[in-house]
N, C-alpha and C positions, 0 to 999 in steps of 0.2 A: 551446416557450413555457411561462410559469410557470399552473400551474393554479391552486393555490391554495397559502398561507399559512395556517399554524396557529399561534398566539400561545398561549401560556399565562405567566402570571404573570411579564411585561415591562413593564418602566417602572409605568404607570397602567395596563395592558392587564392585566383578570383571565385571560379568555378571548375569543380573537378566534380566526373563522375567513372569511375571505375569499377567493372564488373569481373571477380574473380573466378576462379573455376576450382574444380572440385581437386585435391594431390595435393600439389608440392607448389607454390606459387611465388616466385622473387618478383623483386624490385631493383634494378640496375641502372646507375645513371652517372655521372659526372659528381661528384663533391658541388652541396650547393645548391642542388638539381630541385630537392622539396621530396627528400624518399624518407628523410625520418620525420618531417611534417607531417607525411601522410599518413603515416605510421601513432605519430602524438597524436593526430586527431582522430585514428580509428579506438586510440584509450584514452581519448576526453568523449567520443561515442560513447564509448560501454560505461561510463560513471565516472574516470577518473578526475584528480584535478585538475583544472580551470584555468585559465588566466585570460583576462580581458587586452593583457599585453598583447595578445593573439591574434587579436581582432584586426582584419589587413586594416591597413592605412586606409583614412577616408571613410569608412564604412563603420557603421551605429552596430552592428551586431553581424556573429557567424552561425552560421544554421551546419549542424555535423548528425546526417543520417545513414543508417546503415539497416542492411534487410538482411536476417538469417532462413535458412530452413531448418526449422526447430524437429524435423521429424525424428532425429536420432538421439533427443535428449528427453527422456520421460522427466524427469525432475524436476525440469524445469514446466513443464505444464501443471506438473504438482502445483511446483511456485506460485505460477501465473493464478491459480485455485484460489490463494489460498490469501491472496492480495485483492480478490475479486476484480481480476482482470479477463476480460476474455480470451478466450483461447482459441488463436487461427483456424478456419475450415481451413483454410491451404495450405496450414502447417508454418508459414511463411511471417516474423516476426519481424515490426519495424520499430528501429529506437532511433529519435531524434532528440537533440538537443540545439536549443539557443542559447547563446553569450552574448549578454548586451552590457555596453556600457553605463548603461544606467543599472546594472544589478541585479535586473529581472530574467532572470536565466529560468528558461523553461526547459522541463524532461516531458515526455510523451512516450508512450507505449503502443503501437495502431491506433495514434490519433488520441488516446486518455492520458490527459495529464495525471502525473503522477510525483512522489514525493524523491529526490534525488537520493536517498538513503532507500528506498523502493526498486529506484532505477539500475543503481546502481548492483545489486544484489542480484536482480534480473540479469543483466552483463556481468555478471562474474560469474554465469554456468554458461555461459556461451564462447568466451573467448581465455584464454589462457597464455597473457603475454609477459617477454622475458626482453626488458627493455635495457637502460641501463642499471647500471649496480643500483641507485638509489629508487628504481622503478621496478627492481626483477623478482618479479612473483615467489619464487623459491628462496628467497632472502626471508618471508616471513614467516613466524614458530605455524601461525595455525595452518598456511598452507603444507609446512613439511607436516605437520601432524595425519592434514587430510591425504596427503600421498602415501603416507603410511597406513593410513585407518583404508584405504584402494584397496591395496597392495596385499592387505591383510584379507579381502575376503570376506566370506559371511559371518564366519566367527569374529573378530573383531565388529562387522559391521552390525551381527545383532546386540552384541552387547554393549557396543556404543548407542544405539539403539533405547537400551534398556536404560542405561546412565543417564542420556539427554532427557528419557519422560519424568523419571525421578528426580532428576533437577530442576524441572521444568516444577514439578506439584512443589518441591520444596519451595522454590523460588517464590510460587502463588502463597503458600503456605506462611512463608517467613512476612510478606508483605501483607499477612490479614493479619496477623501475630504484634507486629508493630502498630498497628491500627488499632486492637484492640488497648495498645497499652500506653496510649494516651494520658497527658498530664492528668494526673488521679483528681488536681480541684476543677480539673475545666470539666471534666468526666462530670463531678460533682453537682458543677453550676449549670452545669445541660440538664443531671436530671431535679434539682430543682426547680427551674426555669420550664420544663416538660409536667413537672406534676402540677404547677399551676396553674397553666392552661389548661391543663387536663381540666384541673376544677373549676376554672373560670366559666369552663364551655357547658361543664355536664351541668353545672350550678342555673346556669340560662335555661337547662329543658327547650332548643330552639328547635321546631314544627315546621318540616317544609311547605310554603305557603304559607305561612302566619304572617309575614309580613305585608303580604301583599293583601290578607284579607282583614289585616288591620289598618291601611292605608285606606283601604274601601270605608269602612266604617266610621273612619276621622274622618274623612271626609262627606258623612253625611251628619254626622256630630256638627261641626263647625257648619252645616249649611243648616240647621235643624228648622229655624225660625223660618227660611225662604223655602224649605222643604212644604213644612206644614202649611203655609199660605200660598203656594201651590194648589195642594190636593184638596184644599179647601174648594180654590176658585174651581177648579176641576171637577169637585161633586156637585157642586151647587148648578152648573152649567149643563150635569147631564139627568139630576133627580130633581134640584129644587126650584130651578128656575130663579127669575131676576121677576120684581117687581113688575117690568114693563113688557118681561120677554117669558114666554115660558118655555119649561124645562126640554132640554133634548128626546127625555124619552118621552114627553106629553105630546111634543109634535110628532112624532113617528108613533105612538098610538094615532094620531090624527090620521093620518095617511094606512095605517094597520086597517082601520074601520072602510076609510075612502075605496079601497083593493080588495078587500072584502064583500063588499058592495057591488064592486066592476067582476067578480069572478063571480056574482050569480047570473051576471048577464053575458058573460066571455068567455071560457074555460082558457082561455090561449094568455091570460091573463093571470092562472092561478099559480104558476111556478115563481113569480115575482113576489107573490100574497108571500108564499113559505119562506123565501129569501127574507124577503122586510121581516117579517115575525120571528125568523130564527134571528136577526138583528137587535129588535128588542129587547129579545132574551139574554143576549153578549152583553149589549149596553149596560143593560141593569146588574148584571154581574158585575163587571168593570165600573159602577157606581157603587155599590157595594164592596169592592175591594178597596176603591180608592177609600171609602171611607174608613174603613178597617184600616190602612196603612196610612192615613193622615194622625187617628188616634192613636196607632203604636210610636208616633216619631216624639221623643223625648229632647229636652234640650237639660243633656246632664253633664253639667263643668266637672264634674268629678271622674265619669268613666271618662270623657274625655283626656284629662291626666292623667288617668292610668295609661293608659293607648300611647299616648304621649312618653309617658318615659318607659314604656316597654319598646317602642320601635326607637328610641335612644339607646336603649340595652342592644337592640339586635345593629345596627348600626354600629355601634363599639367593637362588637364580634363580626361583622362583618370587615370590620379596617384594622382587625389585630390580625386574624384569621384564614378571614377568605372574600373575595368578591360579594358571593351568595351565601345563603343557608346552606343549602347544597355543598358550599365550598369549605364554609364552615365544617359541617361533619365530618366530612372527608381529610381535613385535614387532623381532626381529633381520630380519628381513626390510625394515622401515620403515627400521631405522636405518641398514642399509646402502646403500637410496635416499638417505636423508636425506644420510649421507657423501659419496655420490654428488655429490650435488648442490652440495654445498658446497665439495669439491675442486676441483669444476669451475667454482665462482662466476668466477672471470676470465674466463674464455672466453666464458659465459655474459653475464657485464658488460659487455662488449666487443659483445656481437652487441647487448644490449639497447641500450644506448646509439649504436652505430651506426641502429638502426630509430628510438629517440626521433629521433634530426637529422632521418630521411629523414620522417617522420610531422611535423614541426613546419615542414621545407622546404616539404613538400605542403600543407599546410594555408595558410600566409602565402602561397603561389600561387594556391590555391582563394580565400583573403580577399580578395586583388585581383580576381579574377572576381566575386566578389561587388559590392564595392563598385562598381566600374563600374554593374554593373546596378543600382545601390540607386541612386546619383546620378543616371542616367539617368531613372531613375523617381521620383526629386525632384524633377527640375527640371519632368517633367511634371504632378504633382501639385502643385507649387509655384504653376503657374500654374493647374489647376483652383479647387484652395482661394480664390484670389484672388478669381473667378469666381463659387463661392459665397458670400464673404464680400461680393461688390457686392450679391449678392442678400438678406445679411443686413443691410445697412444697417453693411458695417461695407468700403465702398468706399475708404476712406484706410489701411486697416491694411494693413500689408505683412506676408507670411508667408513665411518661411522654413524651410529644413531645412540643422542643420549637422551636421559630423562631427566625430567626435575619438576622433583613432587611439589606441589601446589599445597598453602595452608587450607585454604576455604574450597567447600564445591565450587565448579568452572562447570561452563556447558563445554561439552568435548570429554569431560574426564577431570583427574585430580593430579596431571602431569602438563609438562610442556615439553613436547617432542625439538631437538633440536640436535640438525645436520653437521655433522662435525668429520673435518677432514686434517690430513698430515701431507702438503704437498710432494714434503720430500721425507727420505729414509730418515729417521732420529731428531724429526721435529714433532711436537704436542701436537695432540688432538686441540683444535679451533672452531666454533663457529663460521660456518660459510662466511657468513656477512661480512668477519672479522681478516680473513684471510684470502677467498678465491680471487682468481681474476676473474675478467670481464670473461674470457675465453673460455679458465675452467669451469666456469659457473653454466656455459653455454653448452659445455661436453655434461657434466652434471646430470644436466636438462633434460638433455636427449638419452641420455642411460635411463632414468628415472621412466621416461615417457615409453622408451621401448619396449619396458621392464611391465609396462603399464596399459599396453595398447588396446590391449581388450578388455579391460574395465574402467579407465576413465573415459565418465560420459561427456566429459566439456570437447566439443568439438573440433575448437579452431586453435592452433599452436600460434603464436605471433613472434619473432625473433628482429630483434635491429640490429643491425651490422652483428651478425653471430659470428664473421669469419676474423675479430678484431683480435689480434694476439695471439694466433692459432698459423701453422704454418705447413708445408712438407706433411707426412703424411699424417700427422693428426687433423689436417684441414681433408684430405682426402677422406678419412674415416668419419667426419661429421657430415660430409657432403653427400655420404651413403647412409649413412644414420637418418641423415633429413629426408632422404629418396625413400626408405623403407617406410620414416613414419606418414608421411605421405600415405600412403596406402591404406591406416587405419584414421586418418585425420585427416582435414586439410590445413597445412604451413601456410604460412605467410613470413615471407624475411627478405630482409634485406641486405643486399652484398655488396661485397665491393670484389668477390673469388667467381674467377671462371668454373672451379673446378666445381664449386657449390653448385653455381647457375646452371654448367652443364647439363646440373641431373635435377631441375623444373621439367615439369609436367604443363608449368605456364608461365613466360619469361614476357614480363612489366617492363616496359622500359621506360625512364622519368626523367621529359627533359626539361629545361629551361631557357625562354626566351622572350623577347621583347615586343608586347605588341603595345602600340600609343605610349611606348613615355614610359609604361610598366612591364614590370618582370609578369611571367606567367607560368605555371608549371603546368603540365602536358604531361599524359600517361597514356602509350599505345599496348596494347599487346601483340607480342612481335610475332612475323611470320619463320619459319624455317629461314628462308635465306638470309631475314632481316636480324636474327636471332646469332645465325653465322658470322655477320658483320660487328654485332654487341659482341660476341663472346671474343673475335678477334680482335678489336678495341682494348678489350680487357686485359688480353695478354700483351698487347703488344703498345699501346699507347695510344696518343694522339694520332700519327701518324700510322694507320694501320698495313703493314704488306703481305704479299703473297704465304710466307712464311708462317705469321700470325696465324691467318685462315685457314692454312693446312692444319696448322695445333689442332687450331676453333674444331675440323670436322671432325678430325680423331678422336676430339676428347666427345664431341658428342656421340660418336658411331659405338666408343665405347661405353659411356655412358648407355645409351640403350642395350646394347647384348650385357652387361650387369642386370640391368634391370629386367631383361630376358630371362638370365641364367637362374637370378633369382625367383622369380614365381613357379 
């Protein structure tokens, strides 16, 4: 059910918060008052559309929030799954929306923005509103479709079931189908453009690590001459000695001998002897190596150019290819799927299109099983509706349900379900759209809804001025129609009929007045007494008297023992 509605800076509304209750819930006020305001902004809430005209005066944008308790609608948690939206611990769902005049209209779902084609799909399992004609829900084929496909039961609903997944694989199916069948030269120039690189790449043989271990090596290539006259100075410094100076290891023999010496007269001395001497030993090694690695360093202009235009080769493949070697293979990897794939497009176009037929035969099999079960549950609905509609004072209208078969697979089926009525004796079956009024469209409703009470899950009914064109005792008959559905929904509408108001379970009153210079609209929820005063108002006018308020109680004292009588 809808909890409440927050308004900020809509229409005449500065700030409006109203909190609804659970039944039957009007809105009554003076012509003017902001009762179909609040109404338009509770379906620019749930997704509908927009306008920045909206936006009160003075004010950069309007904020339009609204909090449901989602516990009684599984489907819609499904939804919320499946959008990867979180799903309330408290059951308790909030949808906000901004209008700005700069364009940047935000949706939000508990606080996650979300896409308005998202939002909007979210709010259309929670509220079920019947506005004017060019707004009234029942006016469109897919919603009479889903009232039908209700109404219908398991049988309809598994076999629509069955249709939606098979249209669904078709639908994937036809969309790989066309992919595969791509301009046959571009096809073409992909895969020769693909086996090129292929050969470019396998042609290199490129080594991970080779490049960096041939950077290493150019780099001692080009240093070769200041290499070698390094490890030159470096042997000579620690084997051969200098003319003036001698060699490193001749002086630490010196000192080998000198410790030697001192450990026959000191023992505390000898650990330092084995230190030096195992030093010696390193030294002359590492004198020995440098020379070994002085004589391997060549200074060769030729391996140099090879190195040379091999890390030009990898570098080429590196900025066709990929960053790294690494990135290189990796991608010769892809494109040899890719050629794969593409060599084998016939084979592959062949199977696909064989599975589109069998997927598009199965499904036009599945839509016959459908429809069956939908016209079956027509004709029984065709005659309930009637049934309701004796009871709304509208015993001459005949109602019907047509089809009309669809060329191509639809999600829903391979039909368009659409509402067709004859107002009066010896006139043609019409399109609602084309012919109801505002009124019949409103008795319609509530046949459909009563007919419907205990399997549709959308919880919240919305009605604006339902009592427009309805009089005597067909305005009575929908004022109890609204009082029953009440009981498995909660309403929401708005009046301008005492006899509707009467029988609220929660009577809105919506006024209008003037604080600083601006209009402001106001919504109380009225008490008993205060509720006796509104409803005598109603009857009786501006000036309300004794006699009015007499009406006022009866109709209310009656209204409840109906509503006694009834349970």
């Amino acid at each position: 059910m809808l909890l409440n509605i927050f308004i900020k800076d809509y229409g005449i509304i500065d700030q409006l918060d109203i909190e609804f209750q659970a039944g039957f819930n009007i809105l009554t006020g003076e012509t003017g008052a902001g009762k179909s305001i609040i109404i338009d902004a509770l379906q620019v809430a749930l997704g509908g559309r927009a306008s920045v005209e909206r936006i009160r005066s003075g004010s950069e944008k309007a904020l339009l929030q609204i909090a449901f308790d989602t516990g009684g609608v599984p489907a819609l948690m499904t939804l919320l799954e499946e959008q990867g939206l979180d799903i309330p611990e408290d059951a308790v769902l909030v949808m906000a929306r901004e209008i700005s005049h700069s364009g940047k209209n935000i949706c939000r779902i508990n606080g996650q923005v979300v896409t308005l084609s998202i939002y909007r799909k979210i709010g259309g399992n929670l509220a079920d509103l019947h506005l004017q004609m060019e707004h009234n829900s029942i006016l469109a084929h897919e919603r009479q479709r889903q009232l039908l496909d209700c109404y219908g039961g398991n049988q309809v609903i598994s076999a629509l079931e069955t249709v939606n997944l098979l249209y669904s694989q078709w639908k994937e199916t036809r969309v790989k189908y066309g992919s595969l069948i791509l301009d046959a030269a571009e096809r073409t120039r992909r895969v020769d453009t693909l086996r090129y690189q292929i050969a470019d790449i396998e042609q290199a043989c490129l080594r991970p690590g080779e490049d960096e271990e041939l950077e290493a090596e150019k780099k001692v290539l080009v240093n070769a001459e200041r290499i070698s006259l390094l490890a030159s100075q470096a042997h000579a410094l620690l084997y051969d000695g200098r003319a003036e100076q001698a060699s490193a290891l001749d002086l630490l023999a010196q000192a080998v001998d000198s410790l030697k010496s001192l450990v026959s007269m000191d023992q505390r001395v000898e650990i330092m002897f084995v230190s030096l001497e195992n030093a010696v030993y390193q030294l002359e090694d590492v004198a020995m190596g440098m020379a070994l690695y002085r004589d391997g360093i060549e200074n060769d202009p030729r391996r140099l150019e090879v190195i040379e235009q091999r890390l030009e080769q990898i570098r080429k493949q590196k900025r066709l290819y990929g960053e790294t070697i690494p990135g290189v293979l990796k991608y010769l990897v892809t494109a040899k799927s890719e050629l794969d794939r593409l060599e084998n497009t016939e084979v592959a176009l062949e199977d696909t299109n064989r599975l589109l037929e069998e997927l598009e035969a199965s499904y036009w099999r599945s839509c016959k099983v459908l429809s069956v079960a939908r016209r079956e549950a027509a004709a029984v609905l065709e005659k309930e509706v009637a049934r309701e509609l004796l009871s709304l004072e509208m015993g001459n209208v005949i109602f019907k349900i047509g089809f009309l078969n669809l060329e191509s697979p639809a999600l829903g089926g391979s039909e368009q379900v659409d509402f067709l009525i004859s107002p009066n004796p010896g006139e043609p079956l019409k399109p609602l759209a084309k012919i109801a009024s505002g009124g019949e469209l409103t008795r319609i409703m509530l046949a459909l809804k009563s007919l419907l009470a205990g399997m549709d899950e959308i919880p919240v009914l919305v009605f604006d001025e339902a009592d427009t064109g309805i009089g005597g005792r067909a305005l009575q008959a929908v004022a109890e129609k609204m009082s029953q559905l009440g009981r498995r929904h909660q309403v929401i509408c708005v009046t301008h009929s005492a006899h509707v108001a009467c029988r609220a379970s929660a009577h809105h009153h919506v006024v209008k007045e003037f604080e600083g210079g601006r209009t402001v609209t106001k919504v109380e929820l009225l008490d008993p007494r205060e509720r006796l005063e509104e409803l005598a108002r109603m009857l009786g006018g501006k000036d309300v008297s004794d006699i009015a308020r007499r009406h006022a109680g009866q109709m209310l004292d009656s209204a409840v023992l109906d509503k006694e009588s009834e349970q």
